[in-house]
LOMIMI-685428 format. One record per residue (C-alpha): residue number from 1; x, y, z. Coordinates in steps of 0.25 Angstrom, whole numbers, padded with zeros to 4 digits. Layout:
// LOMIMI-685428
   n     u     v     w
 NUM     X     Y     Z
...
***
This chain:
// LOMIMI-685428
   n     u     v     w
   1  0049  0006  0025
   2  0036 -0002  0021
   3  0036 -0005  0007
   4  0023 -0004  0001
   5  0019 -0009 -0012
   6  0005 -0007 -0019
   7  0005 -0007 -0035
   8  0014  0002 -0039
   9  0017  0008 -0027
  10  0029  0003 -0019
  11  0032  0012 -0006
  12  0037  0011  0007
  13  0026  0016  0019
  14  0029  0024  0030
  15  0020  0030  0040
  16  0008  0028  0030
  17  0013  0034  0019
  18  0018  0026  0005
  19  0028  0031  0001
  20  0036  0026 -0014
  21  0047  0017 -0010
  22  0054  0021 -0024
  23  0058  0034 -0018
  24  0070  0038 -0010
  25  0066  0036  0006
  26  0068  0050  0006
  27  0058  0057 -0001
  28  0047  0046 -0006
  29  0034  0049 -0014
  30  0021  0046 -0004
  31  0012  0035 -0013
  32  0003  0033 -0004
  33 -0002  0030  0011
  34 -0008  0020  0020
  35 -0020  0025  0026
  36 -0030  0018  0038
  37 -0043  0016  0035
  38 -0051  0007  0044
  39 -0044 -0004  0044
  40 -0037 -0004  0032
  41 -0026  0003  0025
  42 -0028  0010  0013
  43 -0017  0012  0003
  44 -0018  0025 -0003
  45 -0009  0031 -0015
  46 -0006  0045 -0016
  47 -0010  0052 -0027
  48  0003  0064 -0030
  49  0000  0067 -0043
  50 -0016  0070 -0041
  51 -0021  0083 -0041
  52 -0026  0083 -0028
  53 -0013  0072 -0020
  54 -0022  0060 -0013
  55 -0021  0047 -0010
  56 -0030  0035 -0018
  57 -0031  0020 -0011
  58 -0024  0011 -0019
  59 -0028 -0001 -0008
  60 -0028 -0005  0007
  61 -0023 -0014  0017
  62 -0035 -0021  0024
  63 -0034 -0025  0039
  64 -0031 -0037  0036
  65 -0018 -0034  0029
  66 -0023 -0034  0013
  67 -0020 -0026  0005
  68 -0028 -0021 -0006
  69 -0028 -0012 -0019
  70 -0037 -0005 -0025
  71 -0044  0008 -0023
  72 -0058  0004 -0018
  73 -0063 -0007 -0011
  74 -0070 -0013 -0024
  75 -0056 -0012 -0032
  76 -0046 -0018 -0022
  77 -0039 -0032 -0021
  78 -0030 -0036 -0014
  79 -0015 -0036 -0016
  80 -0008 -0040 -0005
  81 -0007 -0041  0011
  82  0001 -0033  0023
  83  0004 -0046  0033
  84  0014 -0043  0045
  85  0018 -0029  0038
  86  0022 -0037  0024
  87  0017 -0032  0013
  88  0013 -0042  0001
  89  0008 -0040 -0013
  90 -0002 -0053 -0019
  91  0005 -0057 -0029
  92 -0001 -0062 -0042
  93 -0009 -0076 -0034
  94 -0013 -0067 -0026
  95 -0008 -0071 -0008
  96 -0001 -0082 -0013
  97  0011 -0077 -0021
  98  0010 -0062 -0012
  99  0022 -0058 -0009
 100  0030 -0048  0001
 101  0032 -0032 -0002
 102  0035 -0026  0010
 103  0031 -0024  0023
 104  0020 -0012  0030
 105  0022 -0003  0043
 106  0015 -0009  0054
 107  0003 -0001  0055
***
């Protein structure tokens, strides 16, 4: 499976859905979920514990393969970059030093 990793959060994707890769394969938590929008993909985490269960974007892949965090537009920088299905996290320089953390589905 996809592994994904975004701050804390480290799952594997399947079918859209995050789900926490800590878990047995059996029975894993949903942490979140890839939706479309335009053409960009918006990470959202899902919010168990609320009152009312939601989701809340914690970033976005742009159509160009970058990925950002952040829950708004003004508040986001980017973190890393998808490029041929690999996943890579900016590492403290920034592109230079980022380094490999799994791979994505195909979309």
């Amino acid at each position: 499976n996809p592994l994904f990793t975004f701050d804390s959060i480290e799952g594997h994707i399947k079918e859209g859905k995050i789900y926490d890769s800590q878990k047995s394969t059996f029975n894993p938590d949903l942490i979140g979920r890839l939706r479309e929008q335009g053409n960009q993909t918006m990470i959202e985490v899902y919010n168990k514990d609320a009152v009312i269960k939601n989701y809340s974007r914690v970033g976005r892949i742009s159509e160009d393969g970058i990925i950002y965090a952040g829950n708004s537009s003004f508040s986001e920088k980017r973190i890393g970059s998808v490029e041929e299905n690999s996943v890579y996290m900016d590492g403290a320089y920034g592109r230079i030093d980022h380094k490999k953390i799994g791979y994505a589905d195909e979309k």
